[in-house]
C-alpha positions as CSV (number, residue, x, y, z in Angstrom):
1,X,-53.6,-76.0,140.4
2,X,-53.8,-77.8,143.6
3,X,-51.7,-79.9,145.9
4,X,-53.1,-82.7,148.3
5,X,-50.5,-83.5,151.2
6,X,-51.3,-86.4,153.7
7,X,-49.8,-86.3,156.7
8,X,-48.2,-90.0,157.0
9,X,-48.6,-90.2,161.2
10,X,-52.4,-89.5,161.4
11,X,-53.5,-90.0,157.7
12,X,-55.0,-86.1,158.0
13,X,-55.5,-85.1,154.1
14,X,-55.0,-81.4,153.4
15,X,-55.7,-80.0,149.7
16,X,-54.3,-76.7,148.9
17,X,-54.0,-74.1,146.4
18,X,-50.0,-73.6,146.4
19,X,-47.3,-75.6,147.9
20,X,-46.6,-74.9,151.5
21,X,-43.6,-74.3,152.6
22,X,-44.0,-75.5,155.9
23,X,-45.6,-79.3,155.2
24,X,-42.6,-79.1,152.8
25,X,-40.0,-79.4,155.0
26,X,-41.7,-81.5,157.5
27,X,-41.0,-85.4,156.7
28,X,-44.2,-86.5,157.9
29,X,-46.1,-84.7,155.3
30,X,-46.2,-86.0,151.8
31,X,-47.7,-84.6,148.6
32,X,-49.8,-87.3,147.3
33,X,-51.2,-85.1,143.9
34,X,-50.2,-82.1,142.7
35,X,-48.6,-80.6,139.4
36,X,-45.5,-82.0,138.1
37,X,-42.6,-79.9,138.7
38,X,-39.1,-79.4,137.2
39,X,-36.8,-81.1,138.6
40,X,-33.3,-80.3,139.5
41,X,-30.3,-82.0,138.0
42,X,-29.3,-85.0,139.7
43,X,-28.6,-89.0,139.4
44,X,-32.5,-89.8,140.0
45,X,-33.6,-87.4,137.3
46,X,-34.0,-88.1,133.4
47,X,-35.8,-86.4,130.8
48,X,-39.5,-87.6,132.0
49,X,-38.6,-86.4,135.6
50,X,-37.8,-87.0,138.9
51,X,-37.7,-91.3,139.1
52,X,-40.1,-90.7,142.6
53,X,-42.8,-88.7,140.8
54,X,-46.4,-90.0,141.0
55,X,-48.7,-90.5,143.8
56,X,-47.5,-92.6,147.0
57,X,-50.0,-95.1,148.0
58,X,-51.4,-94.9,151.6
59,X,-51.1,-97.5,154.1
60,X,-53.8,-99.4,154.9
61,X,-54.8,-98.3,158.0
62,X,-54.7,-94.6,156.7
63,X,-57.9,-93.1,156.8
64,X,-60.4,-92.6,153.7
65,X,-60.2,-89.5,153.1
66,X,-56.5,-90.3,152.4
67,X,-57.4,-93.7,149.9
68,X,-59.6,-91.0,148.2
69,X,-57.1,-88.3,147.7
70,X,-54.5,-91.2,146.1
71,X,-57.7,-92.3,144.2
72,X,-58.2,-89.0,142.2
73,X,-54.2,-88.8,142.0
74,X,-54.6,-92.2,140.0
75,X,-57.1,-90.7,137.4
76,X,-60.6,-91.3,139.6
77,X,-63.0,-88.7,139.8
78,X,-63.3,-87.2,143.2
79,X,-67.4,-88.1,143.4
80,X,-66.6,-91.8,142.3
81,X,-64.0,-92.2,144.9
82,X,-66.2,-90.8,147.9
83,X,-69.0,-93.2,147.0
84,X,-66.6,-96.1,147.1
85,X,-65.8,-97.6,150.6
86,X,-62.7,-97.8,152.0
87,X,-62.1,-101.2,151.5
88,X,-62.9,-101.1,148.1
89,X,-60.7,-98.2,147.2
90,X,-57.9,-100.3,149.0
91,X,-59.1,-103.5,146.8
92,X,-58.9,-101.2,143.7
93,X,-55.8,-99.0,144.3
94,X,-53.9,-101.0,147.1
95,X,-50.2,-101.9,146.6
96,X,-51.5,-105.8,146.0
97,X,-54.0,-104.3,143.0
98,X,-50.9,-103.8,141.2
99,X,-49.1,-106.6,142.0
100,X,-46.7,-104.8,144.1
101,X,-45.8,-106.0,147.5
């Protein structure tokens, strides 16, 4: 069980074997992959879980290390997304890929 946080000033990509407690509370850092949690009761819950699970797509000016830590959260397998450039993993995973603005 692991948990990738990306740190959403400097684009700094950490991958650790628990949750921190400390790049929890801080607003900057965001877990991009990890295990799916329970969630606790509340309006933006439902049976399937929180509605703001899944991985959070980096900017594109983020570094790679953090397009390829959202690329193996998406399903990619970690050696495909480190041969992959940066621009490509933003052509392939990028908020535009999915039609998404």
């Amino acid at each position: 069980m692991t948990f990738v946080y990306r740190n959403s000033n400097t684009g700094q990509v950490v991958t650790l074997q628990q949750r921190d407690a400390c790049l929890d509370v801080l607003d900057n850092w965001l877990i991009v992959s990890g295990p799916v949690e329970p969630a606790a009761a509340s309006d933006e819950t439902d049976e399937t879980g929180p509605a703001s699970a899944g991985p959070v797509c980096p900017a594109e000016g983020d570094n790679k290390a953090a397009w390829i830590a959202y690329a193996v959260a998406c399903g990619m397998s970690e050696s495909d997304a480190k041969a992959l450039s940066k621009a490509a993993l933003i052509e392939e995973f990028g908020k535009d890929a999915d039609g998404e603005d």
